[in-house]
N, C-alpha and C positions, 0 to 999 in steps of 0.2 A: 536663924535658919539660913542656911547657904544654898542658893542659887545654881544649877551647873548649867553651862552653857554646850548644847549639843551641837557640835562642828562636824558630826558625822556625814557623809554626801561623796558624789564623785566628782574630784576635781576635773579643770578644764581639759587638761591633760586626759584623762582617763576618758571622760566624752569623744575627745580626738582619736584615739585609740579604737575604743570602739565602733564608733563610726567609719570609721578607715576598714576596720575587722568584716562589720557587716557590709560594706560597700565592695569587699574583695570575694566574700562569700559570692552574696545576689549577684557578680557580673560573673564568676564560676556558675553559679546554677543557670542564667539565661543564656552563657555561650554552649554549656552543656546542652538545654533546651535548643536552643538553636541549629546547636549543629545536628540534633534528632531530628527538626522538623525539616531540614533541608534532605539529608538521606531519606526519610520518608518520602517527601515530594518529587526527588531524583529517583526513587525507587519507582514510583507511581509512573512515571514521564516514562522511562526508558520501558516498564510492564506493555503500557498503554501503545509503544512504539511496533515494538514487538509483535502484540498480539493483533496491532493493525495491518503491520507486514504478510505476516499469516494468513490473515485472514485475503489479504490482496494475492496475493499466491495462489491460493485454495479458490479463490473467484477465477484467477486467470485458467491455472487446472480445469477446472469446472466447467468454464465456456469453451476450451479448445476439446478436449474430452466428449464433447455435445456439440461436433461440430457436425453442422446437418449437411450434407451435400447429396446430390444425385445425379448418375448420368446423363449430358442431353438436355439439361435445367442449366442454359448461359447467365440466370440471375443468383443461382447457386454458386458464384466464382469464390476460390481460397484467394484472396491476395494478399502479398504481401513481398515489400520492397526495403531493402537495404540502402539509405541512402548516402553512407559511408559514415555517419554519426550517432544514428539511431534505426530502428525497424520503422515501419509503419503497417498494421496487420488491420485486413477487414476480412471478415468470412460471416457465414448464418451459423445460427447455434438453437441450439432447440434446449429448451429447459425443461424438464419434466417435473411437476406440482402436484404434490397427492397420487402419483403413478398416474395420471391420465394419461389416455391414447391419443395424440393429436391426428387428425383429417389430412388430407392432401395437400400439401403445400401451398395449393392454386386457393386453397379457401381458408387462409389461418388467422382471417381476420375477422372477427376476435377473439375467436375461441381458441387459440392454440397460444404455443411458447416459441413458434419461430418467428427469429427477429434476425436481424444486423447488429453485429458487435464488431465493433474497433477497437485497437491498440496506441496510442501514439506517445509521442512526448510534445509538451509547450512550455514554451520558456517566452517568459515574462520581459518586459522591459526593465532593464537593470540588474537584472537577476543572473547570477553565473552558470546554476545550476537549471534542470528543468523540472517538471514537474510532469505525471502519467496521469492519463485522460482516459478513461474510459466510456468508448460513445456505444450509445445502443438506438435503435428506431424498431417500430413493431413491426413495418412495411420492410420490405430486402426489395431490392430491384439492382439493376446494373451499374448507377451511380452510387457509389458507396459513401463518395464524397459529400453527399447533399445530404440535409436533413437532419433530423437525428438528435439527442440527449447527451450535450457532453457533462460526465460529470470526472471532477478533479479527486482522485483516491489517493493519489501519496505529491508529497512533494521532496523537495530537497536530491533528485532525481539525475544521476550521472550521465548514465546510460541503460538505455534496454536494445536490448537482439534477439531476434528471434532465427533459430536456425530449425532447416529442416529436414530428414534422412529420407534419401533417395536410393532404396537397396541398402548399399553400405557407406553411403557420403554423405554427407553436408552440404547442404546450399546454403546460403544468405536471403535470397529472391527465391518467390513460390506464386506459381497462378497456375490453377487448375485447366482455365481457359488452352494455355499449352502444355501441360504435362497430362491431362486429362485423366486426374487420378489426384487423390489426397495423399500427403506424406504418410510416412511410415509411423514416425513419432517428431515431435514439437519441441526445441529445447529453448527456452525463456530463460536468459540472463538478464540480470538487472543489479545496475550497480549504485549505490546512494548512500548519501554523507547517512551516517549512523548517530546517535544520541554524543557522543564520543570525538564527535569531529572527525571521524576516519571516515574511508573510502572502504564498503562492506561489498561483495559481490556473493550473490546469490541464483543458483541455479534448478530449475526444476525440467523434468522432463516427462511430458502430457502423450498419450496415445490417443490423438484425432480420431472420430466416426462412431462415437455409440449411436449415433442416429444415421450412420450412412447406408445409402441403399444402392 
């Protein structure tokens, strides 16, 4: 009776081989992998940029659009100043909720939507760029400066300007106080590093006084 001996098997060689094989696969599928979930999340980032710009826009529209003034009302003042770098805008704005009627100015507290809204820019310590502040207070009074809700809406912020049409001009500066009369229409530029690292400028142009009397 003869014996065979089976030498069948994968030499070390061949081991090396395929391991080197499947090590070349798996870092193709996870770089593959990889580079999906980063356009994913870059798609996501730049969506979410977007549709917060938008949405900061359509707020800015909205409270110039709703800007409440009335003749002979010195607490009702449009201001706003050009300081050669940026605007700075304060005015009343009346928001309207479920279509309610808001009461007389003199008693809108707390039943009504007119309030104090600001525009500005603030830039940080160390920071190159700046960043938009949207302030609000439920009270309006003559200091427009005091008081009030800042809240931070965008950052990474270049510049904003706020221009205004006078008949057929442009101003930079607006106070109702001496024009004794709201602009015509509101043109809000606003310039800011984009997802991209560029410098994006954006322009919208608001028709003041659905609430003016």
């Amino acid at each position: 009776m003869k014996i065979k001996n089976n030498n069948s098997g994968f030499t070390l060689i061949e081991m090396l081989v395929a391991v080197a094989v499947s090590s070349v696969i798996l870092l193709m599928v996870y770089t593959a992998y990889n580079s999906v979930i980063k356009t994913v999340n870059y798609g996501r980032n730049v969506s979410s940029y977007y549709r917060q710009l938008n949405h900061i826009l359509n707020r800015i529209d909205s409270d110039l659009s709703a800007l409440y003034w009335k003749d002979g009302n010195s607490k009702l003042n449009f201001i706003s100043i050009f300081n050669g770098r940026y605007s700075i805008l304060n005015f009343v704005t009346a928001e309207y909720r479920d279509k309610r009627i808001f009461p007389s100015p003199s008693s809108q507290y707390p039943v009504t939507d007119i309030h104090e809204t600001g525009y500005y820019l603030s830039q940080k310590t160390g920071e190159k760029n700046y960043t938009l502040i949207r302030k609000t207070d439920i009270h309006y009074d003559e200091s427009f400066s005091e008081g009030g809700f800042e809240e931070e809406i965008l950052s990474q912020v270049v510049s904003l300007k706020f221009e205004f049409q006078y008949r057929s001009d442009w101003s930079d500066n607006w106070n109702t106080a001496d024009q004794k009369r709201i602009p015509r229409a509101v043109r809000t530029t606003l310039e800011l590093i984009d997802p991209f690292g560029n410098i994006e400028k954006y322009q919208i142009i608001s028709l003041p006084g659905l609430a003016y009397e």
